[in-house]
C-alpha positions in Angstrom: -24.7 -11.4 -4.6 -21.7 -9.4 -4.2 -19.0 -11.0 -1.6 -16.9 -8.3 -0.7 -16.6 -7.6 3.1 -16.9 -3.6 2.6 -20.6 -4.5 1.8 -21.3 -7.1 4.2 -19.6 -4.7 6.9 -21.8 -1.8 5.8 -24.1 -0.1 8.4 -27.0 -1.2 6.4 -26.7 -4.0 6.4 -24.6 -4.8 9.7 -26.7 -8.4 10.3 -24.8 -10.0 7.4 -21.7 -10.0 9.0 -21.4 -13.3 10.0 -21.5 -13.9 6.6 -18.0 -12.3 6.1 -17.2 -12.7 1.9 -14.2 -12.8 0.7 -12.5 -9.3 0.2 -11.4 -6.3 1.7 -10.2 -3.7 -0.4 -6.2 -3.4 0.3 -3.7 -1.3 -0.6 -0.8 -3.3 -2.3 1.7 -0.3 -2.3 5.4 -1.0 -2.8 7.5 -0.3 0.4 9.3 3.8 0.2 5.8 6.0 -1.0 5.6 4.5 -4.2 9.1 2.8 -5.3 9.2 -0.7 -6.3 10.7 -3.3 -4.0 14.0 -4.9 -4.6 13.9 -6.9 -7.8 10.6 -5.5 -9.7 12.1 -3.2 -12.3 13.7 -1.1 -10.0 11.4 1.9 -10.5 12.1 1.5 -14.6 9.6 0.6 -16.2 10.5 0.0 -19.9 7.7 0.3 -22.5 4.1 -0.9 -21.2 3.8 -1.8 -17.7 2.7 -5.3 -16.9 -0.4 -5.1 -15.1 -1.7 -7.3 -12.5 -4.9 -7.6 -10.8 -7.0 -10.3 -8.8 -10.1 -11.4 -7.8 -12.5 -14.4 -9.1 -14.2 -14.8 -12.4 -17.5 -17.6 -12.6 -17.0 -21.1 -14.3 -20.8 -21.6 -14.6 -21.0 -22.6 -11.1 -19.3 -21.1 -8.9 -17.2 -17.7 -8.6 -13.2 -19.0 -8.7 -10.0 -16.9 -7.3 -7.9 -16.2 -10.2 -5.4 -13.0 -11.4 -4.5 -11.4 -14.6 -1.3 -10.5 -16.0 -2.5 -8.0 -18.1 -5.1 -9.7 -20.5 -4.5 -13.1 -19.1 -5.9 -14.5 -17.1 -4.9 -17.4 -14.3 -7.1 -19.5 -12.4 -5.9 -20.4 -8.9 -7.2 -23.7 -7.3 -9.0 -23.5 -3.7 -9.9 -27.3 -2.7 -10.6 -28.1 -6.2 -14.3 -29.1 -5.6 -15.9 -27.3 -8.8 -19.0 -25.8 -7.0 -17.4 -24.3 -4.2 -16.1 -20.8 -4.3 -13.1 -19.1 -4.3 -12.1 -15.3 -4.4 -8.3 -13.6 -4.6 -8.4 -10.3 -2.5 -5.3 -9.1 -3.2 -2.2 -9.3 -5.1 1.3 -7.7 -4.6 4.6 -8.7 -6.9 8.4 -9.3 -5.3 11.1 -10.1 -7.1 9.2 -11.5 -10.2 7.1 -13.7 -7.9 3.0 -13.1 -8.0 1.8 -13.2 -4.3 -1.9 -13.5 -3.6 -4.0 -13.7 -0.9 -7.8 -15.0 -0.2 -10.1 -17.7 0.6 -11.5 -20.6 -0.5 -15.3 -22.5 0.6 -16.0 -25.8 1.5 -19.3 -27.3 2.6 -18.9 -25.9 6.3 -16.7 -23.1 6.4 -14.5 -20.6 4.8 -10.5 -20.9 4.7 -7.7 -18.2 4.3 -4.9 -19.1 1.8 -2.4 -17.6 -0.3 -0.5 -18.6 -3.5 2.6 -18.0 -4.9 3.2 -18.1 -9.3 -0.3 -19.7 -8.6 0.6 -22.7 -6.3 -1.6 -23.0 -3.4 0.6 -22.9 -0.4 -0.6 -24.5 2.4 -3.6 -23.1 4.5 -3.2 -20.5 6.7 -5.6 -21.9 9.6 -6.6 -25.2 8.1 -10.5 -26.3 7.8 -11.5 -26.5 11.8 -11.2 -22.7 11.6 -13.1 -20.3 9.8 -10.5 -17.9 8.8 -10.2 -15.5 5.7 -7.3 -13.4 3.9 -7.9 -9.8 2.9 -4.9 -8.2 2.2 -0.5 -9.6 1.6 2.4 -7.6 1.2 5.5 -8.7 0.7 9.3 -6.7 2.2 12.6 -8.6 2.6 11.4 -11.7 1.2 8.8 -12.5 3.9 5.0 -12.8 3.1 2.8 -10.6 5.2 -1.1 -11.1 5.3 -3.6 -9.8 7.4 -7.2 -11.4 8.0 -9.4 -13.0 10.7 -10.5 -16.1 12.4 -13.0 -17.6 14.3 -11.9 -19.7 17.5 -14.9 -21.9 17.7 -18.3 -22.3 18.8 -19.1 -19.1 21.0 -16.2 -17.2 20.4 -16.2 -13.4 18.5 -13.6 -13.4 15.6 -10.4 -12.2 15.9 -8.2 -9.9 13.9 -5.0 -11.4 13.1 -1.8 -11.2 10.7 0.0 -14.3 9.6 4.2 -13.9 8.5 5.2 -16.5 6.3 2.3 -18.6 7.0 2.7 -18.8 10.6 0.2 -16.6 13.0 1.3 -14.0 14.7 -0.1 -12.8 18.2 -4.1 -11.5 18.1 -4.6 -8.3 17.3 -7.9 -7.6 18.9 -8.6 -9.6 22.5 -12.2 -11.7 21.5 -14.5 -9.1 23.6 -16.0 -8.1 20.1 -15.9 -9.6 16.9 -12.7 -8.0 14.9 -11.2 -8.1 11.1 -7.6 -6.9 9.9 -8.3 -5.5 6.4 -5.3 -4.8 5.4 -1.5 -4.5 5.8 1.5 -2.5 4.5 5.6 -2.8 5.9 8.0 -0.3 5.9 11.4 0.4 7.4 10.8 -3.1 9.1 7.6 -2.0 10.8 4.4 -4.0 10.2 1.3 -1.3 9.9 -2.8 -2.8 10.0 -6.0 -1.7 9.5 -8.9 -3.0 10.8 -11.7 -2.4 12.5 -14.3 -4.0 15.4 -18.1 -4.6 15.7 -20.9 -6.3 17.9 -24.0 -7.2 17.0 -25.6 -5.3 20.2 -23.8 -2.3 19.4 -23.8 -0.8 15.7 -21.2 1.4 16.5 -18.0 0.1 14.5 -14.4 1.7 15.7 -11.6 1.8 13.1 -8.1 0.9 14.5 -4.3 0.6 12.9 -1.9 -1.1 14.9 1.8 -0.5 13.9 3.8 -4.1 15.5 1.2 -5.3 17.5 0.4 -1.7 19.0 -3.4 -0.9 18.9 -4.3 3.1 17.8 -8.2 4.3 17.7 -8.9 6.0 14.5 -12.5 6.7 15.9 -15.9 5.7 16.2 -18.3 4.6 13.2 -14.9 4.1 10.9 -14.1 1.1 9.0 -10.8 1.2 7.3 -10.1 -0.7 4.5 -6.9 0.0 3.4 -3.5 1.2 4.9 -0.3 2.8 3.2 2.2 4.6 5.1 4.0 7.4 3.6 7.6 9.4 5.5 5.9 8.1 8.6 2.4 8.8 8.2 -0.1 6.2 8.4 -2.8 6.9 5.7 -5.9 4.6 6.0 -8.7 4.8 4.1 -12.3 3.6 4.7 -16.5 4.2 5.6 -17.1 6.9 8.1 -20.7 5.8 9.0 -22.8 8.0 11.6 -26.4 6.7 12.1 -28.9 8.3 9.1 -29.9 7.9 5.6 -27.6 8.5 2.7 -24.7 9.3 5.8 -22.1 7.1 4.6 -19.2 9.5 4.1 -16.1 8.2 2.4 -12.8 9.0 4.4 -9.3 9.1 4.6 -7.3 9.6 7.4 -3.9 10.8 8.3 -2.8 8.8 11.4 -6.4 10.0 13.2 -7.5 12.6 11.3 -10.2 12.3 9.4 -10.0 14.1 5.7 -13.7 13.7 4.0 -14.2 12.8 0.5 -15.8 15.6 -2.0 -18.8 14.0 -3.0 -22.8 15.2 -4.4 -25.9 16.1 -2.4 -27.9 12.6 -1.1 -25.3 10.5 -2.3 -22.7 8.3 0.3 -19.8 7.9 -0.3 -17.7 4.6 0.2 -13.7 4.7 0.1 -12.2 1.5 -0.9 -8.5 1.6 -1.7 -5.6 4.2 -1.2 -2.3 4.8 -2.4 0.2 8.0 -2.0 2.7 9.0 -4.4 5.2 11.9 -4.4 2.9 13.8 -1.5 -0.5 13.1 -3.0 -2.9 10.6 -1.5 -5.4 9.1 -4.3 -8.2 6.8 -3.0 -10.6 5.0 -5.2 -14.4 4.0 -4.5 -17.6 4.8 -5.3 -20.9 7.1 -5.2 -24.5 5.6 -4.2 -27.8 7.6 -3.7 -29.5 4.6 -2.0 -31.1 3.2 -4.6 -27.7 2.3 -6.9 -24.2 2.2 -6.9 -24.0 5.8 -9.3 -20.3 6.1 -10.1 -17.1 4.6 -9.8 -14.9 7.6 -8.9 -11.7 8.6 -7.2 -10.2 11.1 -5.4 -6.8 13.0 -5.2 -6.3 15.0 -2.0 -9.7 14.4 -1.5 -11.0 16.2 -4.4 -13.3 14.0 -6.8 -11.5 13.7 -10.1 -14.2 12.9 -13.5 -15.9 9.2 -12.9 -14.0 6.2 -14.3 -17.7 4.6 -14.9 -21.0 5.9 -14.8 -24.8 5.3 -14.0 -25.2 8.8 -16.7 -24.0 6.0 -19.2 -27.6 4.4 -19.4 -26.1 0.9 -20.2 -24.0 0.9 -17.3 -25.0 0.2 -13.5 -23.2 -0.9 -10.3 -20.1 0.2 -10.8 -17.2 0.3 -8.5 -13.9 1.0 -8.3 -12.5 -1.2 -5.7 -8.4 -0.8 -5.9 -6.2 2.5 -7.3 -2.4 1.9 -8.1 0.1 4.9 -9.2 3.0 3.9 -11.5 4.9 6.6 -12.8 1.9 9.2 -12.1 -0.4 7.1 -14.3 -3.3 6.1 -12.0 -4.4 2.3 -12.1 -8.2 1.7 -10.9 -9.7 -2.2 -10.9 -13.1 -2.7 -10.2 -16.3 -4.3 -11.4 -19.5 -3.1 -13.6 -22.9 -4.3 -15.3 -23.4 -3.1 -18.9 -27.2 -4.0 -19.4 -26.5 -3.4 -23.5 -25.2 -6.7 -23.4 -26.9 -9.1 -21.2 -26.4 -7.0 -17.6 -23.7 -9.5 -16.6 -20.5 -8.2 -14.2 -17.2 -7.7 -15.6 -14.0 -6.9 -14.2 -12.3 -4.2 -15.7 -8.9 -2.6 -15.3 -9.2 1.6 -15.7 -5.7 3.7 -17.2 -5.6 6.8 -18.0 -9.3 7.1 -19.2 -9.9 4.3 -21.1 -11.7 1.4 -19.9 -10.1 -2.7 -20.8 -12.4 -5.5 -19.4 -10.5 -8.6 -18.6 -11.1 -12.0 -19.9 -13.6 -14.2 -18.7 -14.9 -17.2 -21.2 -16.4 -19.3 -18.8 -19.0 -16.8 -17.7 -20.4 -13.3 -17.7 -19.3 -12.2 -14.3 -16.5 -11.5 -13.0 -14.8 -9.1 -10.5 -11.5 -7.4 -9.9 -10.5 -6.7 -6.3 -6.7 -5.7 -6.3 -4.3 -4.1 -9.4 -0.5 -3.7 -8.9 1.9 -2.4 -11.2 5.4 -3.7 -10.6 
């Protein structure tokens, strides 16, 4: 069962969303279009680039938040209870430091936390809540993540950003249920993405807020990632009309939606964006319905050749769910079956064209939800 709130948030399938998994699909962009914050290299990147991705990879019993530096993998600890589950959404680097955000399960409900070098830092709402963290950035030493949270009994949830651990004011107002998917800071500014939904209304309406300040990106939008470029706002997301095979995968500039080249009876479903040096490259995938067809991305909106196919016979469900630019090499993360050898689900990290699973021993599934390249 996949986890990852861009499904459970799907039009299809709008009746899981009190289910709310574990990821949205963020952008971990650097602050300045592209350069690296104070402290990560500088922009020079000597030799191979470290890579680092996140997400959760199975023990046997349960799926458990972990990240990768490169082929390595780390395991992060949730509550430490062996059969509850754990995912890391997203994962951004600062000064040498590994940031990452996500949630962990207990018996009753679902918690937001982050880690830092992979120490769990306190939670971010503590148990009596159900809360989740989708997305962190890190400017100036301070630790941005966006998410949501339940109130209680009755309530809708309510989209919400945390600074250093400490919540800041609601973004949405509690009428209708609400999620902050992700978050990006530049020239001190804090920019969001989220979006709202009822259960007596399918209708879903993408926001962004820039410092608290609500803007309506439009009806049937759900934005899933944010990156701001010379003053832009770039988001990037579902636009999701009501009929079969109508998801069409989106980007927009502030409000304007830009549409995703795609293939006849197929939706299209945008997870992650990133813009570098005027171009604006967004990663998801194809499905005609039946299957997840391709994982593909897009530069300027034009499809570029698949990073994984269904046309491979052996391979099936794949996704890319997070794109990263580094010295104009694109970085894709994501997840795939290869039925060849056993149909399990393995995370993969995609460069250039060639294809390197990460590591996994304790299991054969695993996924990867967030790449950065410091």
């Amino acid at each position: 069962m996949k986890h990852r709130i861009m499904i459970l948030f799907s039009v299809i399938c709008i009746g899981c969303i009190l289910l709310l998994g574990s990821c949205i699909i963020k952008n971990n962009q650097p602050d300045d279009n592209g350069l690296n914050p104070p402290g990560d290299n500088d922009g020079d990147n000597i030799g191979t680039p470290t890579v680092y991705t996140a997400g959760y990879a199975g023990n046997g019993m349960a799926a458990k938040a972990c990240y990768w530096v490169n082929d390595v993998k780390i395991d992060l600890i949730g509550d430490g209870v062996s059969d509850h589950e754990s995912y890391a959404n997203s994962i951004y680097v600062y000064n040498g430091s590994v940031h990452v955000a996500g949630v962990y399960r207990t018996d009753t409900t679902d918690v937001a936390v982050y880690w830092v070098n992979g120490v769990k830092q306190p939670d971010l709402l503590g148990t009596g809540y159900f809360s989740n963290a989708y997305s962190i950035f890190v400017s100036d030493g301070k630790v941005y993540i966006a998410g949501t949270y339940h109130p209680g009994p009755g309530t809708k949830r309510i989209a919400c950003y945390w600074v250093d651990g400490i919540l800041q004011p609601d973004l949405s107002d509690g009428s209708v249920s609400a999620s902050a998917t992700s978050i990006f800071v530049s020239e001190g500014k804090v920019y969001i993405a989220g979006f709202q939904y009822d259960f007596d209304d399918p209708t879903m309406r993408g926001f962004y807020w820039v410092d608290g300040v609500q803007y309506v990106i439009g009806d049937y939008c759900q934005p899933w990632s944010i990156a701001v470029s010379g003053g832009t706002v770039y988001t990037a997301g579902l636009f999701g009309p009501p009929g079969p095979n109508n998801d069409k995968g989106s980007y927009w500039t502030n409000s304007t939606r830009n549409e995703l080249q795609g293939i006849p009876k197929h939706s299209v479903i945008a997870n992650s964006i990133y813009v570098s040096e005027g171009k604006v490259y967004v990663a998801g995938r194809l499905s005609d319905g039946d299957h997840w067809t391709a994982a593909c991305y897009w530069v300027d909106g034009v499809r570029q050749p698949d990073v994984l196919s269904r046309q491979h016979p052996e391979i099936v469900l794949p996704v890319a769910n997070s794109i990263y630019v580094s010295d104009g090499v694109v970085y894709i993360a994501g997840q795939y079956s290869d039925v060849s050898i056993g149909g399990g689900y393995y995370a993969y990290v995609w460069t250039n064209g060639v294809k390197t699973d990460l590591p996994n021993p304790n299991s054969s599934y695993a996924e990867a939800y967030s790449i950065f390249v410091p």
